[in-house]
N, C-alpha and C positions, 0 to 999 in steps of 0.2 A: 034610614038615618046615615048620613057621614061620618068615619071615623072621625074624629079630633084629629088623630093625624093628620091624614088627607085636609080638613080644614084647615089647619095651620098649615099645611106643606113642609112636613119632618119627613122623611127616610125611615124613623122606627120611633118606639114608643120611647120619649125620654121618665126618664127616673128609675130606670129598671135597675133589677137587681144583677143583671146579667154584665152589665157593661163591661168591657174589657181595662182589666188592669192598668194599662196604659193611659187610658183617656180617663182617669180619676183624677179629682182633684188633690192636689197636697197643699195642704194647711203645718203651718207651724207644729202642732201638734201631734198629725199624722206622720209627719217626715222624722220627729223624734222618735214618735214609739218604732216604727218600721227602724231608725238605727238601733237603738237597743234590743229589740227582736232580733236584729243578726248579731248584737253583740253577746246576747245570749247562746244561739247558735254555733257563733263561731269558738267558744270559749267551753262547749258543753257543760252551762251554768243551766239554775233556776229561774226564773223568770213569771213573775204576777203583773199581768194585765188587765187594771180595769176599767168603768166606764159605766155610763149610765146606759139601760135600754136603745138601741138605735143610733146610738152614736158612730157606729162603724168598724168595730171590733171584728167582727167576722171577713169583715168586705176586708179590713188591713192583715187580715191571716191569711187571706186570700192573693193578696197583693207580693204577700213575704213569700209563703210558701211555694208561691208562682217562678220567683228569681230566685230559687236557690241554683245551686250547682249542682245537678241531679249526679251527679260524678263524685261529689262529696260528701253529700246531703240524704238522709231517706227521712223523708216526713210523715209521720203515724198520728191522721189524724181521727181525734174518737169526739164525739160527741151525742151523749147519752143522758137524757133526764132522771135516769134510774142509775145510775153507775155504779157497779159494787166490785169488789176487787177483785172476784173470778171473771166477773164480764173484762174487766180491763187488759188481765193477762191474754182472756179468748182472744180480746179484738186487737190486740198487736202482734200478738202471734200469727194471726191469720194473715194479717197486713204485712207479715214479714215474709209471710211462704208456709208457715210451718201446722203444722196438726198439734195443735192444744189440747195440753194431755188433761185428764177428767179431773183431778179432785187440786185444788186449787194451790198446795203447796209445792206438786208435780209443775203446773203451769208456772208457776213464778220460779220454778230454778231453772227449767226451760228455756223461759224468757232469758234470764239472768246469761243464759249460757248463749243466745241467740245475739243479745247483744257484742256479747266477747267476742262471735265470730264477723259479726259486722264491724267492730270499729280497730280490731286488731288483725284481722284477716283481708278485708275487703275496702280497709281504709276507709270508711265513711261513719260519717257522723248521724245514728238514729235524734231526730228532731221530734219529740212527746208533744202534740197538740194537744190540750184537753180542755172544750169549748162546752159553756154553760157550765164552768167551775162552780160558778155562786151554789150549784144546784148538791156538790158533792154531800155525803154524808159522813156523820163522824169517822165511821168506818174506814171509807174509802180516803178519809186526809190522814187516817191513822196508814194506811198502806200505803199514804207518799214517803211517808216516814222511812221506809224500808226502801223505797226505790231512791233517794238521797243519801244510802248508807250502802251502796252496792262494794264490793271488797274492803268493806272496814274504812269509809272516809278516804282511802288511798288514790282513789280512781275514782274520775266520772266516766260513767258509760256512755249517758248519753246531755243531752238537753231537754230539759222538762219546761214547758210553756202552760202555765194555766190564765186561762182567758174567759172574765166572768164581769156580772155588773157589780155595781158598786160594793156590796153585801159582803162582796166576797173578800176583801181588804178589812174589813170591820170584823168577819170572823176570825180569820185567820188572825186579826191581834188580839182575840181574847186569849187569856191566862192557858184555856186547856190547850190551846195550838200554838202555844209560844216556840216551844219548838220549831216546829214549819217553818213560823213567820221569822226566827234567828236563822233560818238557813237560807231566803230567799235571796239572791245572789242581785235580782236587777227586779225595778215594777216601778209601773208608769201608771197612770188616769188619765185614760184620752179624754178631752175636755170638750164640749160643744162649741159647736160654732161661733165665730160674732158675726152680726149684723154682714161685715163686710165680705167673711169669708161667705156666706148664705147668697148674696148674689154674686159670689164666683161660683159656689159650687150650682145655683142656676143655670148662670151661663153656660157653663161649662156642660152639663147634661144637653142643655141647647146645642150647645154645637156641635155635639155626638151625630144630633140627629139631622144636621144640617137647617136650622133655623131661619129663614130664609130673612127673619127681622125680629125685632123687638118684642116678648107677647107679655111679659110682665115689667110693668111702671117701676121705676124707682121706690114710690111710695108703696107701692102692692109687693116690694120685695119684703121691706118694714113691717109689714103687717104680717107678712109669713112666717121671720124672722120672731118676732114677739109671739105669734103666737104656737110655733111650735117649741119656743126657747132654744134656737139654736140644733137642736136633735131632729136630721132630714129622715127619720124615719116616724117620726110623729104626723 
């Protein structure tokens, strides 16, 4: 059997998840969130990111975290279906260099003091990724609580980016998390595609691979377009 590739005459597989940075598409929407992600960054604020299933949430942390200024910038990124607040302090401890001490209150002044030497010592700003938010538990949005309140509201240590689907903006404004959600600093909903951005971002994968011509109609764009609603990961 022929690859598809080789039968159309592509260079590689389009649609991949791998594609580089650069040959994405920017849509209206994309191009927003990606500014307030570094306005987040650059201002070491809070920031709620979110998005249905597929929309492209990852692939644009991927995109942000890629162009930062690694001279300004250290990006800790975690992403955990289970995430409890000892695993949080383990895994950016570890991501910072450091040996995370055992029992969990030990870890979080640790941290606390790891961050002081990075952003007053070493001049750079820690950038908190924490991807699959929607997933957190009481627990662990009760222990952002704490990472929001590092020397008494005086100081930000760092920027905290939480990047989840939809869900996660609906929790976060219930009554028990009003908290949180009065402290969030910037938050966007990346929106689906239309119609038109759907056959850019076609194209656009097309011509990653070098397309040598046309392989989806007009009308076969429409019908992609309706029936994944917009979301290229459907």
């Amino acid at each position: 059997m022929i690859p598809f590739e080789a039968f159309f005459g592509l260079t590689g597989t389009p649609f991949a998840r791998d594609i580089p940075v650069d040959k994405l598409l920017e849509t209206a929407s994309s191009k927003e969130l990606h500014g307030r992600l570094n306005h987040v960054a650059r201002t070491r604020a809070f920031g709620v990111f979110t998005g249905d299933a597929g929309t492209g949430k990852t692939t644009a942390i991927r995109k942000f975290s890629q162009g930062l200024d690694i001279n300004c910038y250290q990006v800790l990124y975690i992403s955990d279906s289970a995430l409890t607040p000892r695993n949080f302090y383990w895994e950016t401890l570890h991501e910072l260099g450091y040996q995370p001490r055992f029992y969990r209150g030990d870890a979080k002044r640790q941290l606390q003091k790891a961050l002081a030497i990075l952003t007053d010592n070493e001049k750079k700003t820690p950038v908190v990724i924490v991807d699959e938010a929607h997933l957190l538990s009481r627990e662990m949005l009760e222990e952002i609580r704490f990472l929001l309140n590092l020397r008494m509201d005086s100081y930000s240590a760092m920027s905290l980016i939480l990047v989840g689907q939809t869900e996660l903006r609906e929790t976060l404004k219930l009554q028990v998390n009003k908290a949180i959600w009065q402290r969030v600093d910037m938050r966007f909903h990346l929106q689906a595609l239309t119609r038109e951005e759907t056959a850019a971002y076609i194209a656009k994968h097309l011509a990653t691979v070098k397309a040598p011509g046309e392989i989806f109609t007009h009308a076969a764009v429409g019908v992609i377009n309706d029936y994944c609603e917009g979301i290229p990961d459907r």
